[in-house]
N, C-alpha and C positions, 0 to 999 in steps of 0.2 A: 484418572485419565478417562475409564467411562464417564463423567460427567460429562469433560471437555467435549466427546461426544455428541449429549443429548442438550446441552447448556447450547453449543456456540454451532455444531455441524449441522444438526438438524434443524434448526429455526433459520440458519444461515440453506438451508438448502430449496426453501418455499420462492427464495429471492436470489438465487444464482444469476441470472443476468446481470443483477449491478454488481458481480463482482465480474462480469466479461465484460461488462462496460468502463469498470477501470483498470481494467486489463487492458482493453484498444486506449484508453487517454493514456495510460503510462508509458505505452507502444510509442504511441503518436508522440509526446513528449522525447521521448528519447532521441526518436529519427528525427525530428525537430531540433535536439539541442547538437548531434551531430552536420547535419546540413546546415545550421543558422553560425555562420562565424558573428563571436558576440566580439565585436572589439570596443562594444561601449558596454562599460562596466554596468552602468546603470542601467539598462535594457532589461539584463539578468533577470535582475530579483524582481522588478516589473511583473516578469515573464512567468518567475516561478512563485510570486505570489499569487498570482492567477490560476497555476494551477493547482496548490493547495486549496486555495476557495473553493475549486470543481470539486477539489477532493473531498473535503471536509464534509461541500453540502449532498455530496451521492451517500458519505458517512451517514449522517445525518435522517436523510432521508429512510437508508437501509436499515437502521436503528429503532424509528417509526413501527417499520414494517416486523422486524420482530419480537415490539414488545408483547403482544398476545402470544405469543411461544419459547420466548425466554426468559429467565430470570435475569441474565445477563446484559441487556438491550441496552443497558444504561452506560457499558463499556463501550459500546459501540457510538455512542453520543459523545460522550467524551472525547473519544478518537476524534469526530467529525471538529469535536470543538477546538480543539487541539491542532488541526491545521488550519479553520478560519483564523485562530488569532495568532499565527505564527505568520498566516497571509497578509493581516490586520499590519503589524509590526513592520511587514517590509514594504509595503505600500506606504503608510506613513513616515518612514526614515528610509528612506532608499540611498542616500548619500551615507548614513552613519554605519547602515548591514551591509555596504559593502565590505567592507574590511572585515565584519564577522559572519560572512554569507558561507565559507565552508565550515564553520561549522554549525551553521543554523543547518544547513541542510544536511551535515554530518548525521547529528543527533534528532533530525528529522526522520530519516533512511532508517537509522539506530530503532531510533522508536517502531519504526512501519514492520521493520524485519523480527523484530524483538515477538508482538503483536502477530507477525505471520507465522512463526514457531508454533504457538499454538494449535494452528487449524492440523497441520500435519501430524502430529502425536493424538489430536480429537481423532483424526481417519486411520492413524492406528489402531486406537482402543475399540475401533469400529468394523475392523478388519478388513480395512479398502486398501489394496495395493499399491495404489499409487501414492502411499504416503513418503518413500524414499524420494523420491523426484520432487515433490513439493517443497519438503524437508533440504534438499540441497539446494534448492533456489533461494529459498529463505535466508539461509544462513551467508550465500554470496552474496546477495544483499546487503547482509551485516558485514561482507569482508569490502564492499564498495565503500559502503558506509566510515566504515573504520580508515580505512587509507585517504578519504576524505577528509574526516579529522587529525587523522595524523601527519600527512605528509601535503595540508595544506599548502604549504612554503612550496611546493612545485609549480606553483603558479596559476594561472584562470584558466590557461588551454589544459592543465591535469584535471583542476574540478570538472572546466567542461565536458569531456569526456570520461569520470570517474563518474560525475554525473548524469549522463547518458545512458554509461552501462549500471547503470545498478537502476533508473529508471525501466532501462528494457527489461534487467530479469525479473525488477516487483512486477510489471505487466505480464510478463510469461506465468509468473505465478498466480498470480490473478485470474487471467483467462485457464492456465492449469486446474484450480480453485473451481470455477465455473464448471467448466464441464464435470469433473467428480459431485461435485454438490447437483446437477443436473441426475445425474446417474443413481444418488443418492436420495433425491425428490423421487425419483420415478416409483425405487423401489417401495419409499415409502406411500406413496399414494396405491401402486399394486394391493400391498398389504392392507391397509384402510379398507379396499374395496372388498376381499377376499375377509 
């Protein structure tokens, strides 16, 4: 666990803002898929290919950023690639991932929540308090995720809003993410200086 630490919280902590910046896209997503009635199927995935691509390339980008401080940097590139070509898929067949969009984005969710578990047991091992809070967001994430795969058959208006909410908690946790790893910059930079 101390690794998870010094491997993913502290290289991850130089670059806290791109984890509050897809903390507001998630946001915005969310309240987005609440207020927008999709009644054309194919709008959808459009819509959420699109925002995988953001996702993927802020991944991407954030990954860049800390490969001089972690060994890890390479998990994070994967991540980013991992939703362009999920994005790739429903742009190109939009008519075929309708029919398998909840669980694309079932085991999308699955994957993103799976991958956020980690950060809150690194701010365990680290002894930052607010890892309980993180840690439940994460995991309703995975219980968003999972009722999306499972009880797809409830129709487009369940995704749609299964979909919403488990977009607003990754963002809550996100911007949650942010501000700890800010807190956790600081202290490290203090200590550098001293």
């Amino acid at each position: 666990m101390k690794n998870s630490f010094y491997n993913i919280v502290v290289p991850m902590s130089q670059k806290w803002w791109i984890k509050l910046l897809l903390g507001f896209l998630f946001i915005s997503i969310g309240i987005l898929v609440f207020m927008t009635p999709y009644t054309n199927n194919i709008s959808f995935p459009i819509f959420f290919s699109l925002v995988l691509a953001t996702s993927g390339a802020f991944e991407i980008i954030a990954a860049f950023s800390y490969r001089e401080t972690s060994r890890d940097w390479g998990w994070f590139v994967a991540e980013g690639i991992f939703d362009i070509l999920i994005a790739a898929h429903l742009l190109w067949n939009p008519l075929v991932t309708i029919s398998i969009l909840p669980f694309i984005i079932g085991i999308w969710l699955l994957y993103k929540s799976v991958l956020a578990i980690d950060i809150p047991l690194g701010l365990k091992s680290g002894n930052h308090r607010e890892w309980r809070w993180m840690l439940t967001l994460a995991i309703t994430t995975m219980i968003f995720a999972l009722l999306i795969l499972f009880y797809s058959i409830i129709g487009s208006l369940g995704l749609f809003n299964a979909s919403a909410l488990a977009s607003l908690t990754l963002g809550i946790f996100n911007i949650s993410v942010a501000k700890n790893l800010n807190i956790i910059g600081k202290k490290i930079r203090t200590l550098q200086v001293n």
